[in-house]
N, C-alpha and C positions, 0 to 999 in steps of 0.2 A: 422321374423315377429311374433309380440305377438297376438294369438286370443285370445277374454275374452267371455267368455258364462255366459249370467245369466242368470241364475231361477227363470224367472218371472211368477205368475199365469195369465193365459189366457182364457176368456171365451168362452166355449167349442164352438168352429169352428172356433176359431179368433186368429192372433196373435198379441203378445203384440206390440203398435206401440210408440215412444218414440215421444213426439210433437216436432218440434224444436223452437227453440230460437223466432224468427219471427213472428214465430205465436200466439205469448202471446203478449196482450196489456200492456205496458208496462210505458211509460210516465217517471219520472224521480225518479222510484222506483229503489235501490237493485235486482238484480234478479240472484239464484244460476242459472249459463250457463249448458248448456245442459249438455257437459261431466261430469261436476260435478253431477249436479243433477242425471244423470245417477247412478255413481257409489253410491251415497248418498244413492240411493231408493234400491238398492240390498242391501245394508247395515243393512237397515230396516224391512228385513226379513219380508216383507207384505206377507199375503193370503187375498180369496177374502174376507173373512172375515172380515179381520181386523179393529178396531177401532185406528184411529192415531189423533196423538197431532199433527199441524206445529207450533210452537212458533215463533212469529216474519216471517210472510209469506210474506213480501215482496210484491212483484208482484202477489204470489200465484201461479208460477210455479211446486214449490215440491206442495204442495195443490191438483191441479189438476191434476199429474200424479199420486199423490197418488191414489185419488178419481176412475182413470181408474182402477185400480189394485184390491185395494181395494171396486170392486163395488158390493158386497155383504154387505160389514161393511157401517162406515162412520168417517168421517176425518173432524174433527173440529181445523179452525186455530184461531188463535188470533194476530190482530196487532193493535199498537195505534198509529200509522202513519195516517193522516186524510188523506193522498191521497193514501199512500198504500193498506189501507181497502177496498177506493172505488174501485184500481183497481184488488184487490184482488176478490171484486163480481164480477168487470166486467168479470172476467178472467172464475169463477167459471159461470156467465150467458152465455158466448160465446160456453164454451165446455160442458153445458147441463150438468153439476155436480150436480143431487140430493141428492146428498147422502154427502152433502158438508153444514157445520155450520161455519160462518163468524161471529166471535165478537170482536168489537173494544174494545178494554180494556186493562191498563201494562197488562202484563205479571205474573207477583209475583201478583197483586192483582186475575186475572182469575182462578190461579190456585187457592189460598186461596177459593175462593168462590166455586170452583169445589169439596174441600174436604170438603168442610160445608155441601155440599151439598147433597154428593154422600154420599151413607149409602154402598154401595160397594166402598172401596175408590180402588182396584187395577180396574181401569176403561180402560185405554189404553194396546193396544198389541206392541204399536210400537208409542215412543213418538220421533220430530224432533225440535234441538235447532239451529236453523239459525241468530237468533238476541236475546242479550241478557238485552238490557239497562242499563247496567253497575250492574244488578243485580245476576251474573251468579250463584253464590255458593248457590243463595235464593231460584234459578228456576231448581238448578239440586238436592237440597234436596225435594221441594216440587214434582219435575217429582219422583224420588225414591217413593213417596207413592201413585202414580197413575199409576202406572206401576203394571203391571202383575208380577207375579212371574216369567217367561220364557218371559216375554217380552226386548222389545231393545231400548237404547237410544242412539241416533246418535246424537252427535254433532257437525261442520264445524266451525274453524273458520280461519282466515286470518295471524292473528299476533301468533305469536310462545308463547308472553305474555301470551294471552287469555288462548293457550290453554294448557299449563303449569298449569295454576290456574285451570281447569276445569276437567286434569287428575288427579291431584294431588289429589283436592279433591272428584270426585265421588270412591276412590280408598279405601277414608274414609269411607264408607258406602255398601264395599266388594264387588265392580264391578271388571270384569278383561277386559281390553281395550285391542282392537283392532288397532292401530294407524297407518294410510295409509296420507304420504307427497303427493298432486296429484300434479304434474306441468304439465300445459295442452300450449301446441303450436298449434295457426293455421293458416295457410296461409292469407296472403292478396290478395283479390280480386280472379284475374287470375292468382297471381305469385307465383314462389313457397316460397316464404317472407314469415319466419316463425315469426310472432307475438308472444311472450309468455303472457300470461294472470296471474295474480297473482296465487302463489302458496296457497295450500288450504288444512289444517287441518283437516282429517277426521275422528272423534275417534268414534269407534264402542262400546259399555258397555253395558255388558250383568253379572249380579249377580252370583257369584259364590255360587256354591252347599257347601248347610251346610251338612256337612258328620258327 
């Protein structure tokens, strides 16, 4: 038997509790599954502090557990899905997320406007790529100038294509990856029918030290 212990911040008399699957409104949105999103958010090296990107939030699953972790900071996602976004605030009004900024907009364009914008351009501690729009090399240079110096950029994806082009090139720009295959099995109903769920691309980048 494999035990995994993470290290999540918790606030002081509480412990961290993972939502499950179920409990997010969901509708016929994308949504990373709990073991996933699990491992994803340790990835992400959140405190409570933290200011996080979700790029392409989906349902707003990772969104919202960020939002618990990180309930000192704040986590702003961006989706241009017209039903994703909505069920994205649903998700963020259900579980009482203040600390939670929903903007519908690409993706390459939000970020664009975020560095027009910001006169601090290293803005986030912990940026998440969950959907890309066929833009990816546009959204992992633009995340590179809103990222912190010791910040992390997690990325997920599904096809081994994707994420060949996404290691390849944040590798241009002197990150060193972390690269974890997950392949998640779960029973069906009461049996012990083990289902497998697609496998999932999880690459961890974090900037290596200029010596």
């Amino acid at each position: 038997m494999i035990v995994i212990y993470l290290e999540m911040p918790k606030r002081e008399g509480e412990e961290m509790v993972f939502i499950n699957d179920e409990e997010f409104i969901r509708g016929t949105c994308p949504m990373t599954k709990k073991d996933i999103r699990i491992l994803t958010i340790s990835k992400l090296n959140l405190e409570e502090t933290s200011n996080v990107l979700d790029i392409g939030s989906g349902t707003g699953s990772v969104t919202v557990q960020c939002a618990k972790i990180a309930n000192k900071g704040m986590v702003y996602a961006v989706e241009k899905d017209d039903e994703a976004f909505n069920v994205t605030n649903s998700n963020v009004e259900k579980f009482e997320c203040n600390n939670v900024k929903v903007s519908k907009c690409e993706a390459k364009k939000y970020l664009e406007n975020l560095l027009q914008e910001s006169e601090n351009k290293a803005t986030f501690d912990s940026i998440f790529i969950g959907g890309s729009g066929g833009n990816l090399e546009e959204l992992i240079f633009l995340s590179d100038k809103l990222l912190k110096t010791k910040g992390t950029l997690v990325m997920n994806f599904i096809t081994l294509d994707n994420a060949y082009k996404g290691i390849e090139f944040i590798k241009t720009l002197n990150y060193s990856v972390d690269i974890s295959l997950v392949n998640i099995s779960n029973n069906r109903g009461e049996t012990y029918m083990m289902i497998a769920k697609n496998p999932i691309f999880i690459i961890e980048c974090r900037r290596k030290e200029v010596k």
